[in-house]
N, CA, C and O atoms as a DFTB+ gen file, in Angstrom:
384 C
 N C O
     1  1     -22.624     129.490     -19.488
     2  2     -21.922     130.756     -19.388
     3  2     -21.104     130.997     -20.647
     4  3     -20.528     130.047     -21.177
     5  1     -21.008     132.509     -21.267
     6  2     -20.278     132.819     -22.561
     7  2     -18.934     132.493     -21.795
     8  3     -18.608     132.683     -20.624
     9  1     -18.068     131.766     -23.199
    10  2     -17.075     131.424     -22.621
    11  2     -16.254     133.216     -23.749
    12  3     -16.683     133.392     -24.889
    13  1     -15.442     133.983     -23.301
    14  2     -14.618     134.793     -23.648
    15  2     -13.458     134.395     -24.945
    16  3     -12.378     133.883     -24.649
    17  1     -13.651     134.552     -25.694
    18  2     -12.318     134.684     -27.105
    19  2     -11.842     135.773     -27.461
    20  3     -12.522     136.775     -27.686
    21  1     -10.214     135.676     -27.582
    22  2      -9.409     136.364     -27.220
    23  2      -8.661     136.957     -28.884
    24  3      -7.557     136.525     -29.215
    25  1      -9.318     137.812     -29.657
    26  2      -8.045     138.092     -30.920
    27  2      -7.150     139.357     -30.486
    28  3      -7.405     140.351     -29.806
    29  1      -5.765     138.822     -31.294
    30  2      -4.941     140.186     -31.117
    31  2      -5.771     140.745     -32.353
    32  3      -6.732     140.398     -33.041
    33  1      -4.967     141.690     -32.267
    34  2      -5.307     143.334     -33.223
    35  2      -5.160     142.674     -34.151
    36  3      -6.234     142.211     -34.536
    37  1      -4.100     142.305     -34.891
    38  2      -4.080     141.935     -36.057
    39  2      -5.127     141.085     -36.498
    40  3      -5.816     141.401     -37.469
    41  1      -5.339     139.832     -35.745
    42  2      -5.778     138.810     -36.502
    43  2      -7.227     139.004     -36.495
    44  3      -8.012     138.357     -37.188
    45  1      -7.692     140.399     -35.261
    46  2      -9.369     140.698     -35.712
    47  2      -9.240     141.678     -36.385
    48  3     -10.127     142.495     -36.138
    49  1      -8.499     142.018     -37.184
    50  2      -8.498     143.173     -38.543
    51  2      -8.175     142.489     -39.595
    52  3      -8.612     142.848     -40.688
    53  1      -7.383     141.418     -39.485
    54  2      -7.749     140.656     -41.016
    55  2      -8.247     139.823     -40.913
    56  3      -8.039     139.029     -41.830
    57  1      -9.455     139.238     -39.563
    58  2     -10.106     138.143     -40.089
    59  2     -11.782     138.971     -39.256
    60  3     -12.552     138.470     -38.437
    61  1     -11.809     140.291     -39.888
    62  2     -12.686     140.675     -39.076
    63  2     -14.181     140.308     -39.533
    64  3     -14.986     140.851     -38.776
    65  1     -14.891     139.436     -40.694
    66  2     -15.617     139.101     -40.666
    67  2     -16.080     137.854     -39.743
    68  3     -17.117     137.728     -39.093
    69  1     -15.157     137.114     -39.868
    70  2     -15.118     135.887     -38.606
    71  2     -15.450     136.319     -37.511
    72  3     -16.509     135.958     -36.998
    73  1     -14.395     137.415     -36.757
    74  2     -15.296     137.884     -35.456
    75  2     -16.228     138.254     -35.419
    76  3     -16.929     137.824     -34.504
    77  1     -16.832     139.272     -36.367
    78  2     -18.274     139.450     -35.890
    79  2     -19.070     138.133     -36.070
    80  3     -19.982     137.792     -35.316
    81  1     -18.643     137.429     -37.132
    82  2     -20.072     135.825     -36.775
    83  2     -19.819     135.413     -35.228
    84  3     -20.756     135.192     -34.460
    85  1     -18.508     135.335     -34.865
    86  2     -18.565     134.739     -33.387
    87  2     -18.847     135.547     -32.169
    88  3     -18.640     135.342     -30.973
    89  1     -19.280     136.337     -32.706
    90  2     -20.045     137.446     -31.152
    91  2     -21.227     136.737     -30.825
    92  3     -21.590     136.628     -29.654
    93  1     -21.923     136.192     -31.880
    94  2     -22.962     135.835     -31.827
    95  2     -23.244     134.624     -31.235
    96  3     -24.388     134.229     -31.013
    97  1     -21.592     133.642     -30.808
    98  2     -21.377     132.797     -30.030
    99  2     -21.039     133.217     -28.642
   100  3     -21.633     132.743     -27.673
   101  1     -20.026     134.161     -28.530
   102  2     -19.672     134.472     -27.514
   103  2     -19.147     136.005     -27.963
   104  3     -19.006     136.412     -29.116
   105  1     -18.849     136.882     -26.463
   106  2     -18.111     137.861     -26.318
   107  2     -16.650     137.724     -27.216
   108  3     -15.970     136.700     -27.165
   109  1     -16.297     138.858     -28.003
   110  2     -14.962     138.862     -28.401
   111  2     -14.086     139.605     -27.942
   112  3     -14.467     140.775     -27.924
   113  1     -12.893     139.428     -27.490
   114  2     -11.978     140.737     -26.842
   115  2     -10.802     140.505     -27.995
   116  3     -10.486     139.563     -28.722
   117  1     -10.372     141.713     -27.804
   118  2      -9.424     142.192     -28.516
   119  2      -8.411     142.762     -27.954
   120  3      -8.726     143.802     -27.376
   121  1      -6.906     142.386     -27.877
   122  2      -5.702     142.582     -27.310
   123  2      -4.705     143.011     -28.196
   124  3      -4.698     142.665     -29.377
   125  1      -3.905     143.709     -27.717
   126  2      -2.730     144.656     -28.372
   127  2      -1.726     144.405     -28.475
   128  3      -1.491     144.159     -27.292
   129  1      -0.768     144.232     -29.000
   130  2       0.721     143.710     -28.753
   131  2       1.431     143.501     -27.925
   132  3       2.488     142.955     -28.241
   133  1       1.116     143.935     -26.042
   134  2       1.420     143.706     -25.043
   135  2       0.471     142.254     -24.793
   136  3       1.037     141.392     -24.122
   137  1      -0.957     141.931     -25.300
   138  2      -1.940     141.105     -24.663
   139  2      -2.974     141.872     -23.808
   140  3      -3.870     141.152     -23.366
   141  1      -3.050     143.373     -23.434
   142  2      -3.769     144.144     -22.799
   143  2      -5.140     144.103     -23.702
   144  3      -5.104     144.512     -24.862
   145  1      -6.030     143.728     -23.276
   146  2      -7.655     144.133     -23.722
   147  2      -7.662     145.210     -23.799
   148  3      -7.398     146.009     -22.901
   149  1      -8.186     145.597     -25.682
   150  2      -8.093     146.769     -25.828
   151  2      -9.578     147.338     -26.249
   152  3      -9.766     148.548     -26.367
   153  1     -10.351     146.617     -26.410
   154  2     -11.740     146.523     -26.784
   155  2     -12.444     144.990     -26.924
   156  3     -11.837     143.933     -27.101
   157  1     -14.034     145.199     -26.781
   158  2     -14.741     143.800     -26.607
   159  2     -16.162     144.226     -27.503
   160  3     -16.914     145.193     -27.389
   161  1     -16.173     142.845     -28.607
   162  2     -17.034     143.302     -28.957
   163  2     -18.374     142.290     -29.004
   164  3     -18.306     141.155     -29.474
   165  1     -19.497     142.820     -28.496
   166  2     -20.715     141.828     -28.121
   167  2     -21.700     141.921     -28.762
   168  3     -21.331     142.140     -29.916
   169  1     -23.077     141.876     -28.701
   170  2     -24.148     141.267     -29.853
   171  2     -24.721     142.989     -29.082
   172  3     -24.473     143.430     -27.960
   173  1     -25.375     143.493     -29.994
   174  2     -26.101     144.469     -29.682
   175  2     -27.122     144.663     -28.487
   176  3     -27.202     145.637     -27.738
   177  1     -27.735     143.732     -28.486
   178  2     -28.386     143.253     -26.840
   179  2     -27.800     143.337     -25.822
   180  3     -28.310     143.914     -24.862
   181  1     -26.777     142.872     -25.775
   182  2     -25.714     143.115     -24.185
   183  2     -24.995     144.192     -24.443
   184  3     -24.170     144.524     -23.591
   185  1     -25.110     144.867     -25.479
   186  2     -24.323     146.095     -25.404
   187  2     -25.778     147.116     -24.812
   188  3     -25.724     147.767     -23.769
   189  1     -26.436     147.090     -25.298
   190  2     -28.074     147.934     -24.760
   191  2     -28.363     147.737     -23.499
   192  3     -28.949     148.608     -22.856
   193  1     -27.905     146.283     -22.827
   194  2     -28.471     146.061     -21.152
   195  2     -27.169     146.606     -20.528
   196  3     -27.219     146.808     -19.315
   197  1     -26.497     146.762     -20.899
   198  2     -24.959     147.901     -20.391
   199  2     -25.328     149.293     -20.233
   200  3     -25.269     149.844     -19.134
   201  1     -25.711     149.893     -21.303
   202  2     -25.933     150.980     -21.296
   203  2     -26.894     150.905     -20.527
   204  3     -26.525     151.585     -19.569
   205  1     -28.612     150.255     -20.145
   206  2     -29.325     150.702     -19.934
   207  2     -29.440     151.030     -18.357
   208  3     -30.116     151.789     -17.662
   209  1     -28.328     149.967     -18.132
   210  2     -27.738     149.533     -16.619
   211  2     -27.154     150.549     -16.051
   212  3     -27.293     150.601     -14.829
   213  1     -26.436     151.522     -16.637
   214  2     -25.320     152.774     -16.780
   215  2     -25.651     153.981     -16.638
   216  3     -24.942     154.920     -16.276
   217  1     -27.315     153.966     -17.074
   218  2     -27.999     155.345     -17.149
   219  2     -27.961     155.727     -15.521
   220  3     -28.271     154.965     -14.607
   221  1     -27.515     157.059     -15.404
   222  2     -28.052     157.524     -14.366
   223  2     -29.297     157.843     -14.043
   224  3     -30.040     158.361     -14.877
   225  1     -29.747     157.540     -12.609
   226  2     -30.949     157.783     -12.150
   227  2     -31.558     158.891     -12.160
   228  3     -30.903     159.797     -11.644
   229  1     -32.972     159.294     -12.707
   230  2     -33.754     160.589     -13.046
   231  2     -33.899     161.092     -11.350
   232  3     -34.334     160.372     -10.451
   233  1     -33.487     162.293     -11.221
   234  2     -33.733     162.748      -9.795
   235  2     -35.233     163.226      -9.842
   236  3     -35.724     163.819     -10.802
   237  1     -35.736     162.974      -8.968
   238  2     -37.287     164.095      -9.164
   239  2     -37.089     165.369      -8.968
   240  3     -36.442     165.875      -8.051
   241  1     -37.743     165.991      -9.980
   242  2     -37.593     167.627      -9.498
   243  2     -38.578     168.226      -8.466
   244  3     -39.587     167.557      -8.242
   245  1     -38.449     169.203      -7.917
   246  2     -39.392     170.024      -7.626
   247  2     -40.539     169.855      -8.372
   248  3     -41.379     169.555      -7.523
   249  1     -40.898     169.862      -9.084
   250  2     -41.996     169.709      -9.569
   251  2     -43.076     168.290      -9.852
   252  3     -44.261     168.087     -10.119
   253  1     -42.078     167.666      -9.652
   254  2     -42.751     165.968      -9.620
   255  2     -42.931     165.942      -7.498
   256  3     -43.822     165.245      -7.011
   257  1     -42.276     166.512      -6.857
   258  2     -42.878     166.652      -5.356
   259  2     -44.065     167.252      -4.963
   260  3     -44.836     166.979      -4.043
   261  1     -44.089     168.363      -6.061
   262  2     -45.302     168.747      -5.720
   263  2     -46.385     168.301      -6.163
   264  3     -47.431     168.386      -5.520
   265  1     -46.267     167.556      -7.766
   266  2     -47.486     166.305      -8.047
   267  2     -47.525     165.597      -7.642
   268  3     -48.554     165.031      -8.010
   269  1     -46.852     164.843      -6.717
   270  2     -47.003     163.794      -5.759
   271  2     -47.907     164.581      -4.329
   272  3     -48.864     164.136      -3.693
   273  1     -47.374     165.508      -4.218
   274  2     -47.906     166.049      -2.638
   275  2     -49.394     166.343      -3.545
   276  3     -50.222     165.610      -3.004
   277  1     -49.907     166.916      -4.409
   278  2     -50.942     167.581      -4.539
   279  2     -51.883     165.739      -5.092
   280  3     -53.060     165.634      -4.747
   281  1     -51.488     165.005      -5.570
   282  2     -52.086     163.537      -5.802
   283  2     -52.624     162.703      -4.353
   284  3     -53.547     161.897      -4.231
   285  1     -51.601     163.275      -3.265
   286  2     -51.520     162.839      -2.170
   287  2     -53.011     163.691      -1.499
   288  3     -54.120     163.229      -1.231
   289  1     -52.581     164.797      -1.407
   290  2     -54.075     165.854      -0.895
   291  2     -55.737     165.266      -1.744
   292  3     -56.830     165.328      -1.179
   293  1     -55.515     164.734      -3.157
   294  2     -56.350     164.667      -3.392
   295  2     -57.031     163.061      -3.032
   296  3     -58.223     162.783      -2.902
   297  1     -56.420     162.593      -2.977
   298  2     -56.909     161.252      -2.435
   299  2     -57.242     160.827      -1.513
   300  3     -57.917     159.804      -1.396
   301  1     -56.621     161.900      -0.193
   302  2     -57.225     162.391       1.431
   303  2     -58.474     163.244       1.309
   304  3     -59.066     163.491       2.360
   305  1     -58.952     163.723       0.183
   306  2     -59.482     164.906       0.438
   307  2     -59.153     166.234       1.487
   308  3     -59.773     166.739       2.424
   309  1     -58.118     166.460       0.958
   310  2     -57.290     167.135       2.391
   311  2     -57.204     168.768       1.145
   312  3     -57.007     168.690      -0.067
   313  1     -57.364     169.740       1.737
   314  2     -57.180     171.376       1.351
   315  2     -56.110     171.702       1.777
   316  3     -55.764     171.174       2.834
   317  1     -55.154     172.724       1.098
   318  2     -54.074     173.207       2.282
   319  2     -54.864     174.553       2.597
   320  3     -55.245     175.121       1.573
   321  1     -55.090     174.988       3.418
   322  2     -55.931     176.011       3.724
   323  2     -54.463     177.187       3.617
   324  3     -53.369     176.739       3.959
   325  1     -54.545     178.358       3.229
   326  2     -53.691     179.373       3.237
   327  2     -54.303     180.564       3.558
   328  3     -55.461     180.618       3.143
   329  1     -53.896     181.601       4.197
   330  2     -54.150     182.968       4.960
   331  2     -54.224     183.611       3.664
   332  3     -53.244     183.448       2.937
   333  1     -55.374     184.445       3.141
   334  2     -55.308     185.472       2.355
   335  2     -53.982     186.513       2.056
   336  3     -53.056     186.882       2.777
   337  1     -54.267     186.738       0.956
   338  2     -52.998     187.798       0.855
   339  2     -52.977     189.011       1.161
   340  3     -54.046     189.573       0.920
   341  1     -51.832     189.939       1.796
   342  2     -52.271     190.919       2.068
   343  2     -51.162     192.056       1.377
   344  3     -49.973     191.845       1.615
   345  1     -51.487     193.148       0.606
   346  2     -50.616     193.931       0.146
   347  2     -49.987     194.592       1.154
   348  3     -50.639     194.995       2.118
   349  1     -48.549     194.799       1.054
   350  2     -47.787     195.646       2.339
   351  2     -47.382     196.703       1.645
   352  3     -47.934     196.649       0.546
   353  1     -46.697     197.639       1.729
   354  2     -45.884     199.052       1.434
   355  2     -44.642     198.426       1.095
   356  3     -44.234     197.647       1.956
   357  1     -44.001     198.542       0.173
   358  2     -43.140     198.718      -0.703
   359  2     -41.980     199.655      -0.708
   360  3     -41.827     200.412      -1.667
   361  1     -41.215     199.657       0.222
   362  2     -40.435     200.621       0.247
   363  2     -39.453     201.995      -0.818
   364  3     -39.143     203.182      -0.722
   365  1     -39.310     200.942      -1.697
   366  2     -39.032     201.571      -2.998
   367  2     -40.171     202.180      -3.939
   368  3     -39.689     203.226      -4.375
   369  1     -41.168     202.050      -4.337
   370  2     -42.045     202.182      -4.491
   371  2     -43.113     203.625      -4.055
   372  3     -43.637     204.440      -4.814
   373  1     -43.159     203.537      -2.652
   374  2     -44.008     204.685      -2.378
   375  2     -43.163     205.930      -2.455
   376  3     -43.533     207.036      -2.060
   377  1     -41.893     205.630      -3.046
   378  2     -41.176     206.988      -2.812
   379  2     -41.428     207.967      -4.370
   380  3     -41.022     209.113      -4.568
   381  1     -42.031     207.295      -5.101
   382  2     -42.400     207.632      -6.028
   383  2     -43.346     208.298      -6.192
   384  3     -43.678     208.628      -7.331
């Protein structure tokens, strides 16, 4: 398990080449003049499985239901049978 190392502000701003070699050992955090973690900095890889972890989930649209329903019909061989169309009167329209 990464064991966690701890610089204040200062000492990872003037010894900030050192920290980045040791990310590559472990996670680095960085604390503020209280000791509050104020940032952490990790190897690009665990920063990418964070994010990738983070993404919100793609909802399906309407339109991926209906390629699923119509993938679905075709693999039943199933038709949706539909009633012809029929023109009606137009109310706005015939007043013209």
């Amino acid at each position: 398990m990464n064991k966690l190392v701890t610089w204040s502000q200062i000492e990872a701003q003037q010894q900030f080449l050192e920290l980045l070699k040791a990310v590559h050992k472990n996670p680095q955090l960085i604390t503020d003049e209280q000791g509050k973690v104020i940032a952490a900095v990790v190897e690009i890889e665990t920063f990418q499985k964070f994010i990738d972890g983070n993404q919100p989930e793609k909802k399906p649209s309407l339109a991926d239901a209906f390629a699923t329903l119509h993938q679905i019909c075709a693999e039943e061989n199933y038709t949706l049978e539909t009633t012809p169309r029929i023109d009606r009167p137009h109310p706005f329209l015939s007043s013209y």
